[in-house]
LUMVEX-42164 format. One record per residue (C-alpha): residue number from 1; residue in one letter; x, y, z. Coordinates in Angstrom, 2 decimals. Layout:
BEGIN
pos NUM	code A	px X	py Y	pz Z $
...
//
This chain:
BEGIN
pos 1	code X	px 104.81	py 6.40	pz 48.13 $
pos 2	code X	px 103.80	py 8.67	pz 51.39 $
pos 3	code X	px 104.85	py 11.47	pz 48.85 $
pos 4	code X	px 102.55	py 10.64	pz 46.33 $
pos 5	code X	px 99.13	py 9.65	pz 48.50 $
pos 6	code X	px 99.69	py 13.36	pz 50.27 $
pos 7	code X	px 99.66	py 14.94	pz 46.53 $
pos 8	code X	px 96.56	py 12.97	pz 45.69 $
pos 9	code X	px 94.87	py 13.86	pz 48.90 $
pos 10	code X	px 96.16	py 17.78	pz 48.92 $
pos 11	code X	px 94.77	py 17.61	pz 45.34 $
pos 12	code X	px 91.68	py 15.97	pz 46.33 $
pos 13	code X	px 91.09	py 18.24	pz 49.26 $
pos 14	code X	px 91.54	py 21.75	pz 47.19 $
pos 15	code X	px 89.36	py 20.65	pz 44.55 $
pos 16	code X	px 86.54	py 19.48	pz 47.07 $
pos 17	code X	px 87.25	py 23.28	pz 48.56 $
pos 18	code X	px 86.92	py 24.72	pz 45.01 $
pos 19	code X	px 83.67	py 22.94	pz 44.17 $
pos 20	code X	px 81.93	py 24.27	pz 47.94 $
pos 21	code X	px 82.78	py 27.70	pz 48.13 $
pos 22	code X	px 81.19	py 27.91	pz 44.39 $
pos 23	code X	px 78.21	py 27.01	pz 45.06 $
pos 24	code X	px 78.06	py 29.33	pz 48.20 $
pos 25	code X	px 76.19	py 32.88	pz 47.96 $
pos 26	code X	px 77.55	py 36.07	pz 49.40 $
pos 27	code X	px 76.64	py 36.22	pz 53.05 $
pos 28	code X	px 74.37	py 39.14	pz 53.63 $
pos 29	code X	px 75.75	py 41.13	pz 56.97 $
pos 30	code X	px 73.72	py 40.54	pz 59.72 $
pos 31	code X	px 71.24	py 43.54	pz 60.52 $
pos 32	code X	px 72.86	py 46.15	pz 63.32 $
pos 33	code X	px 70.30	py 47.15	pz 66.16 $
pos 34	code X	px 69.29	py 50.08	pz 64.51 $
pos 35	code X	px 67.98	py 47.70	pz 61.56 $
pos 36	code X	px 66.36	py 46.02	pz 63.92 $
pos 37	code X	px 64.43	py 48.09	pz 65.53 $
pos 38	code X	px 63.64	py 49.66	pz 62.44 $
pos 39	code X	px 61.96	py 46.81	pz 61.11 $
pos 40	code X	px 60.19	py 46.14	pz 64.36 $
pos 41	code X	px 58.39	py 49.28	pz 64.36 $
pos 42	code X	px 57.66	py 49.15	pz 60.80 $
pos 43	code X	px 56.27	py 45.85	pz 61.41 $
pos 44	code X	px 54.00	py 47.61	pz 63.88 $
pos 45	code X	px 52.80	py 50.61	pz 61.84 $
pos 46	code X	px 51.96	py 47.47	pz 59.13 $
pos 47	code X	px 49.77	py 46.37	pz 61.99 $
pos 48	code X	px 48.30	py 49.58	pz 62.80 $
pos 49	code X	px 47.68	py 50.09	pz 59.25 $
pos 50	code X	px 46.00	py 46.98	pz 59.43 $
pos 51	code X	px 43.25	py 48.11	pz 62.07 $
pos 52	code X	px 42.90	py 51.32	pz 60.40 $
pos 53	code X	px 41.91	py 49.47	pz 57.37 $
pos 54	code X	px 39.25	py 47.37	pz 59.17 $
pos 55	code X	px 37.78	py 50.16	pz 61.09 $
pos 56	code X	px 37.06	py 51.45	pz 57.70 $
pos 57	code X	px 35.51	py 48.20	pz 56.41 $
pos 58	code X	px 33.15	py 45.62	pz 57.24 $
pos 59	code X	px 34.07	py 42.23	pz 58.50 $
pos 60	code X	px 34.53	py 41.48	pz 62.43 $
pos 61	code X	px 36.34	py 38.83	pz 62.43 $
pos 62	code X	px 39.18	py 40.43	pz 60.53 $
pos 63	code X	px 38.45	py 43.69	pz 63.24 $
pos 64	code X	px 39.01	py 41.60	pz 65.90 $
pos 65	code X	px 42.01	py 40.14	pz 65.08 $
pos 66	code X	px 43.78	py 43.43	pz 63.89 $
pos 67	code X	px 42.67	py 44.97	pz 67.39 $
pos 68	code X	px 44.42	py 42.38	pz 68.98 $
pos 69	code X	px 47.43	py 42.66	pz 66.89 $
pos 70	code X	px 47.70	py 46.68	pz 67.15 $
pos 71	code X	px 47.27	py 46.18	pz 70.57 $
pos 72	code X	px 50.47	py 43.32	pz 70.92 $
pos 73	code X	px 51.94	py 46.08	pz 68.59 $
pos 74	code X	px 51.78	py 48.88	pz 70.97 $
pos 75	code X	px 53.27	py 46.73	pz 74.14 $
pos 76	code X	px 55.92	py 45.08	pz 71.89 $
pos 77	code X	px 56.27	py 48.94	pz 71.17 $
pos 78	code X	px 56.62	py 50.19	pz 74.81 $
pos 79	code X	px 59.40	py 47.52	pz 75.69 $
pos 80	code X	px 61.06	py 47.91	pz 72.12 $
pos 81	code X	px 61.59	py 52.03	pz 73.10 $
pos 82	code X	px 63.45	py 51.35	pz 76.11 $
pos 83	code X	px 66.18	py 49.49	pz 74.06 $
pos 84	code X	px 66.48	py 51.77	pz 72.15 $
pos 85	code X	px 66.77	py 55.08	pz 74.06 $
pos 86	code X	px 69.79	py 52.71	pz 75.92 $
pos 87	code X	px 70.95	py 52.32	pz 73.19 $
pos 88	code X	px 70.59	py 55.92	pz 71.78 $
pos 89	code X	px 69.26	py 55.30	pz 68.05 $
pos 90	code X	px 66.88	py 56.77	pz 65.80 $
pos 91	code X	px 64.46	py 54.61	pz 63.93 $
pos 92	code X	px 63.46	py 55.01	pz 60.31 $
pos 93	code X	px 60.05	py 54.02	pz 60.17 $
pos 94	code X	px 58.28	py 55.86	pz 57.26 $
pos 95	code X	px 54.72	py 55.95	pz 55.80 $
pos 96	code X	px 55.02	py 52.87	pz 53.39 $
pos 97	code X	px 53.99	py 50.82	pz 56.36 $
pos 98	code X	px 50.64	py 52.41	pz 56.66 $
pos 99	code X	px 50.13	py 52.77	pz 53.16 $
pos 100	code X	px 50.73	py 49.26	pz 52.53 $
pos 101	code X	px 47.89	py 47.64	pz 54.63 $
pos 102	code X	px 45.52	py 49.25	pz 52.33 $
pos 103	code X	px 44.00	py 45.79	pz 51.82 $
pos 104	code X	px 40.51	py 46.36	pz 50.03 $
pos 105	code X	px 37.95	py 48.47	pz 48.52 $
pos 106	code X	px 34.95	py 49.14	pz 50.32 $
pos 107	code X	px 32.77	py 46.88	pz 48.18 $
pos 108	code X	px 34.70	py 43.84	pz 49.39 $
pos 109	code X	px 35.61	py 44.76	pz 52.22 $
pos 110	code X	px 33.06	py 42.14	pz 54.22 $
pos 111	code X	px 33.59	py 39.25	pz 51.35 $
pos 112	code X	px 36.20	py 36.38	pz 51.36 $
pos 113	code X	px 38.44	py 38.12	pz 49.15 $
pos 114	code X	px 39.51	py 41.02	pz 51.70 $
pos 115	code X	px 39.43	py 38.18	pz 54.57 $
pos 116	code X	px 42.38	py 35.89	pz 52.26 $
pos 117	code X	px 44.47	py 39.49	pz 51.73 $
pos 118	code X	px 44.06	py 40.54	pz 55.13 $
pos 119	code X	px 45.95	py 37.01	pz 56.12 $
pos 120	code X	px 47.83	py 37.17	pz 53.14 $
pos 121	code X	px 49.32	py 40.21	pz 53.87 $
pos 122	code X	px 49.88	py 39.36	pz 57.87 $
pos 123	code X	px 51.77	py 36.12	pz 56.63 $
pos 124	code X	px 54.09	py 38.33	pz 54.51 $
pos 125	code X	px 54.93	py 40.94	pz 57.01 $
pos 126	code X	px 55.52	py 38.02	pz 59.59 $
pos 127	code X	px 57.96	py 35.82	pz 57.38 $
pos 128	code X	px 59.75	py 39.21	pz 56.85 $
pos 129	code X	px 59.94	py 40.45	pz 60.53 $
pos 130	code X	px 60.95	py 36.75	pz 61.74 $
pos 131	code X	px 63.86	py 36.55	pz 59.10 $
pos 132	code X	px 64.98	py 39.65	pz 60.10 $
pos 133	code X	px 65.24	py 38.85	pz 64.15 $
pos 134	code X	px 66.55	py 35.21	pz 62.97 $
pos 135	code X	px 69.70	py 37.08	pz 61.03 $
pos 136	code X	px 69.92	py 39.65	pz 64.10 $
pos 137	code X	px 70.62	py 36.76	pz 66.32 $
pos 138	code X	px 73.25	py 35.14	pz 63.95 $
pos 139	code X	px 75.39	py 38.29	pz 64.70 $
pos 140	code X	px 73.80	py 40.47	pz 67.60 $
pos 141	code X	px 75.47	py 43.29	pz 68.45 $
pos 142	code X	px 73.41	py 44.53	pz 71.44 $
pos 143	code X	px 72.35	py 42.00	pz 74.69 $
pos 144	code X	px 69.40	py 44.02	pz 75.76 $
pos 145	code X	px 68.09	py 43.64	pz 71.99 $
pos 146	code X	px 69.15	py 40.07	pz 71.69 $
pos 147	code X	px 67.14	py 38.83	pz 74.79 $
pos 148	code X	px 64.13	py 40.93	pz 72.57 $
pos 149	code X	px 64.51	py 39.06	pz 69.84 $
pos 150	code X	px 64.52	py 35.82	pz 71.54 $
pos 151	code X	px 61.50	py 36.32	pz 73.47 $
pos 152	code X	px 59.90	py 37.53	pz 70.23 $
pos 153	code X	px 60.51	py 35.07	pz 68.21 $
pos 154	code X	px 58.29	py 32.22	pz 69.71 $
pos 155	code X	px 55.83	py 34.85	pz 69.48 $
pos 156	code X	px 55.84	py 35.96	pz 66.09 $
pos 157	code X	px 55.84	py 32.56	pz 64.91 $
pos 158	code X	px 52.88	py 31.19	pz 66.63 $
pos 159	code X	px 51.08	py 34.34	pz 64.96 $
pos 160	code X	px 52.41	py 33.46	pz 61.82 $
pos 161	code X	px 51.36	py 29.94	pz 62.05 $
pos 162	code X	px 47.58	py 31.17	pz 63.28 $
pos 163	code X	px 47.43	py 33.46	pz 60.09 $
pos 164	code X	px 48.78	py 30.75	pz 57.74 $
pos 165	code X	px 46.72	py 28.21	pz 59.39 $
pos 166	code X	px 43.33	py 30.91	pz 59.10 $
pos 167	code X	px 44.01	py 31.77	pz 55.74 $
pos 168	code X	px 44.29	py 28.40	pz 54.30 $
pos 169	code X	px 41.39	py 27.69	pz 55.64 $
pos 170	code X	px 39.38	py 30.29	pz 54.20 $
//
């Protein structure tokens, strides 16, 4: 009898292990430090890019707010350089980021249309920035960088719950 309940519950137990790991996707490797960084700084050419664009354009609000951002950029920047000459890697950062944040023609450039992309496009880069430093810190593979990414995080989201918040509400 012991026999026969272990054979239904092996059986049970293989085919409830059969049925999970279906329905599982691939796991995608966590991003190394060099990733990392690389999408940091790409992150802040996108936000450069972003006050470029405005100085070119109309609407002060939208200045403003990509001042402030370049500026965060730059600091974020400074600290994020010292990581990585310890750690003695070469970014990739190329011009897509600043080509990218092209948001508007100069006819709308002051109207609510360039105002929603602007936000639009800030929500997009943050979702993409915070899922990248979220997978880092499944699998970190550098402290100095991990304690980064931690203190970055809060930060990042807040900003990405301003923009989302802004936008919806223009």
């Amino acid at each position: 009898m012991r026999i026969l309940v272990v054979i239904i519950l092996a059986f049970f137990g293989t085919a409830a292990l059969a049925d999970s790991n279906g329905e599982r996707a691939p796991a995608e490797p966590a991003p190394t430090a060099t990733d990392v960084i690389t999408g940091l700084y790409t992150f802040s050419r996108f936000q450069q890019g972003l006050l470029e664009s405005t100085d070119l354009k109309g609407n002060a609000e939208v200045k403003n707010l990509a001042a402030l951002r370049a500026e965060e950029a730059a600091k974020r920047d400074g600290a994020l350089k010292q990581i990585q000459d310890a750690i003695g890697t070469e970014s990739r950062v190329g011009k897509t980021a600043l080509a990218s944040a092209n948001l508007a023609e100069p006819e709308d450039a002051d109207g609510p249309t360039y105002v929603r992309r602007f936000y639009a496009a800030q929500v997009t880069e943050y979702e993409s920035v915070i899922l990248l430093l979220e997978r880092y810190l499944r699998g970190p593979d550098n402290a100095a960088l991990t304690t980064f990414a931690r203190e970055q995080l809060p930060i990042l989201r807040t900003q990405l719950r301003d923009a989302e918040r802004t936008m919806a509400d223009k």
